[in-house]
N, C-alpha and C positions, 0 to 999 in steps of 0.2 A: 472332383467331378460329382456332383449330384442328379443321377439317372435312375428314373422309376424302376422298378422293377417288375411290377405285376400288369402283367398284359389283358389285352382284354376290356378295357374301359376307355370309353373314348371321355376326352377332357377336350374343353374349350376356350379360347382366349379371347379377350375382347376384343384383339383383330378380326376373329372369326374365323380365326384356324382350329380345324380339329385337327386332333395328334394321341398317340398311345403309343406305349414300347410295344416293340417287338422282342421275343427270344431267337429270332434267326439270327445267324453267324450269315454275314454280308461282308464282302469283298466286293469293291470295286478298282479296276485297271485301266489306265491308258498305255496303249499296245503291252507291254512284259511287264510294264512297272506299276506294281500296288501302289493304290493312294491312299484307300480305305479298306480296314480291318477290321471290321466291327463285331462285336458281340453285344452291343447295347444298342443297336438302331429304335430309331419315332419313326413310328409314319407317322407323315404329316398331309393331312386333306385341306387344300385352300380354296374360299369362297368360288364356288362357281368353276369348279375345275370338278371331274366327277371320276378323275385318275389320283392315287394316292401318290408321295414321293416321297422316299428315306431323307432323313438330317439325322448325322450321327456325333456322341462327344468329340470333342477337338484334340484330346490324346488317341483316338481310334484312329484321324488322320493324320496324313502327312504335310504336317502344317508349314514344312521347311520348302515345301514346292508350292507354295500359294502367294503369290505377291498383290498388294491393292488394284485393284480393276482401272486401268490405266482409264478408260470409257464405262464405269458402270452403269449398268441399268436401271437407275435409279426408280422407283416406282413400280417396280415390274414384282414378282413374286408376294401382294398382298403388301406391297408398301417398304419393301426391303430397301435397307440404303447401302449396306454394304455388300461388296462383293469381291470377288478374289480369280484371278487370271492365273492358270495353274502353268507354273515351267516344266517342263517331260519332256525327255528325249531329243534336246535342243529346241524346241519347238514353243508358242506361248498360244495358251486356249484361253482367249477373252471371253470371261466372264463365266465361266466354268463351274464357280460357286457362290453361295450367299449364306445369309445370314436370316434368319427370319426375324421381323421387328419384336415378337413378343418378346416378352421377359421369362416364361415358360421354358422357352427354346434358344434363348441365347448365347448357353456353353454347348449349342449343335452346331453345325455345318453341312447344308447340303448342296447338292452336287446337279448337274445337267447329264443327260445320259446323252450319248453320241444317236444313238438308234432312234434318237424320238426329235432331238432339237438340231444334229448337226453341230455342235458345237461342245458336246461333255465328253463324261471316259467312255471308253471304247466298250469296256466288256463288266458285267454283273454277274456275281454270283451270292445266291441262297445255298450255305450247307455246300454243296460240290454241282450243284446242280446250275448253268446259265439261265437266266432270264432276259427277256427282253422286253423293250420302249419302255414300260414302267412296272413298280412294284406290282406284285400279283395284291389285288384287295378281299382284305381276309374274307369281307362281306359279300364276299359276288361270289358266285356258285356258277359254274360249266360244267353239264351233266351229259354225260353220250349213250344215249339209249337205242339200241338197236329197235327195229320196229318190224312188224307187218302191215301197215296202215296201207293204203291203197293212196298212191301219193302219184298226180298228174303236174306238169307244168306248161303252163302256153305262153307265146310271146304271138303275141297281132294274130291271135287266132288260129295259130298254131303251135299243134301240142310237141312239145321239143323233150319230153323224158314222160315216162312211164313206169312204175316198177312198184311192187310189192313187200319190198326190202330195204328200206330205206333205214338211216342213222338218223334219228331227231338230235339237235341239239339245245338244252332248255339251259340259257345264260341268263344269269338275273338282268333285268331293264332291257332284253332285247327280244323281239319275238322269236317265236320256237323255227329255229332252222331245219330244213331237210334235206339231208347228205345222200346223196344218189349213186348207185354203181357207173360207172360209165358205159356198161353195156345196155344202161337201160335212158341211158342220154343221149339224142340226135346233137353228136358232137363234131358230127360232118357239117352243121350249120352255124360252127361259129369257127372266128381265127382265133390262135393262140396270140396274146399280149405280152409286152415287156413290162409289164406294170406286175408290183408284188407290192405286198404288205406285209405287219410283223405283230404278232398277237401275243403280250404274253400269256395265253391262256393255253392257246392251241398252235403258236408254230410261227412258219412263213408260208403266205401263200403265192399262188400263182395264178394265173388270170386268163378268158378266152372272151372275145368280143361278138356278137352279135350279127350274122354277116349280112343282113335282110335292111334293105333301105327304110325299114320304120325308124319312125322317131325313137329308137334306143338308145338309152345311155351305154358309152362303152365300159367294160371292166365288170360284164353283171352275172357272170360265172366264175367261181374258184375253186382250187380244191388245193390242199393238204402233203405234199407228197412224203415230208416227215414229221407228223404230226407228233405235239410234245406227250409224252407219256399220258397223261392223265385223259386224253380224247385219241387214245391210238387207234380207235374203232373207225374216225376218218379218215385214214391213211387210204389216199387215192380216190376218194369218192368225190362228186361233184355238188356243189351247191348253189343257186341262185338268192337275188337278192330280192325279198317279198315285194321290197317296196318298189319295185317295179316291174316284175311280172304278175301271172296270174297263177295260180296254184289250186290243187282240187287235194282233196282230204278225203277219203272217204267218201266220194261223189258230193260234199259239201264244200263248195265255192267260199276261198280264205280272203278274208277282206284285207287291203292293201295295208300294211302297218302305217302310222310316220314315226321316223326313227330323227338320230345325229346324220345317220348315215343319207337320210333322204334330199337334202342340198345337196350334200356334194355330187349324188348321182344324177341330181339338175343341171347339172352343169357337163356338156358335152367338150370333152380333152382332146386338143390339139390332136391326130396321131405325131 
């Protein structure tokens, strides 16, 4: 096995994968049973994807539960040609891992996680710690800063939260959030949703919809209820999504961001 050792330096391939080792101890499971054991994981960044994914040596996995991709997906991961349908627990998960084309990365193997595609291992871990949908990116920052800022919110002209105390949250590439007590959110005006998301930054959340015949998208309150250690300051607080309500700062009116996030809140979900 030939795996870098010094982390820290992103390196390039002429597919146009970025990749650098990591020193994290990484386990990955489908339900009880370890597939991956790593002490030498790459992250690996692929063109146009702005989420990092671990490929780890092929002695760190369990290459005896990996059989040729009965269906692979040929073309999919930056041009990947091989791929591997993992056997566990009686069961077979198509397409579950690949190969990346470079020659950099050829004695790796990386994996689909269950939490993000539906179809990889079930559970990750960093060190002892879970993570979830994908590798945390060394390069992104989530900051939880308690505030005094005088922080308003409106929807159609009415003002739905008030309060003095709010939690900013400053993520790299996303506008600064603001995490609100529920005492100070008119949370009598929305219903509670069965709709939840998974961050590895900050957690899983949960969701309240908009109960007012405007044109609102649903799903545009959330909050935290166990937030992951490093933003434990949100645990229980309420937040909206800039990019489609209004918000006051300071008595200065915050202009609507556009985000990733602003399609999809284009788009009004079945209930």
């Amino acid at each position: 096995m030939t795996t870098p050792t010094t982390a820290g330096s992103l390196r390039t391939t002429p597919e146009g994968l970025l990749w650098e080792p990591s020193r994290r101890w990484v386990r990955g499971r489908a339900g009880d049973l370890t597939v991956v054991d790593s002490r030498h994981p790459v992250l690996v960044w692929e063109p146009r994807l702005p989420v990092p994914t671990y490929a780890f040596p092929r002695d760190e996995v369990r290459q005896d539960l990996l059989r040729p991709a009965r269906r692979p997906r040929t073309g999919s991961h930056t041009g990947s040609r091989i791929f591997y349908d993992l056997e566990a627990d009686g069961g077979l998960l198509e397409n579950a891992a690949w190969t990346f084309p470079a020659a950099e990365l050829a004695g790796h193997i990386a994996f689909e996680w269950r939490s993000r595609t539906g179809r990889g291992l079930d559970h990750w871990y960093e060190e002892e710690e879970e993570i979830f949908i994908h590798p945390r990116d060394p390069y992104k920052r989530v900051d939880a800063l308690p505030s005094s800022r005088h922080v308003q919110v409106e929807i159609a002209g009415t003002v739905v939260a008030d309060t003095r105390r709010p939690v900013l949250i400053y993520e790299t590439g996303l506008p600064t959030r603001y995490y609100l007590p529920r005492e100070d959110v008119r949370l009598d005006l929305f219903n509670p949703s069965d709709h939840s998301t998974g961050c590895p930054y900050k957690g899983t959340a949960t969701y309240w919809s908009w109960r007012g015949e405007d044109d609102v998208p649903p799903d545009i309150l959330w909050s935290y209820p166990e937030p992951l250690p490093a933003v434990a300051a949100v645990r229980g607080l309420l937040a909206f999504y800039n990019e489609v309500v209004d918000i006051v700062v300071d008595d200065e009116r915050q202009e609507r961001p556009t985000t990733p996030f602003s399609k999809v809140l284009s788009v009004k979900r079945t209930p």
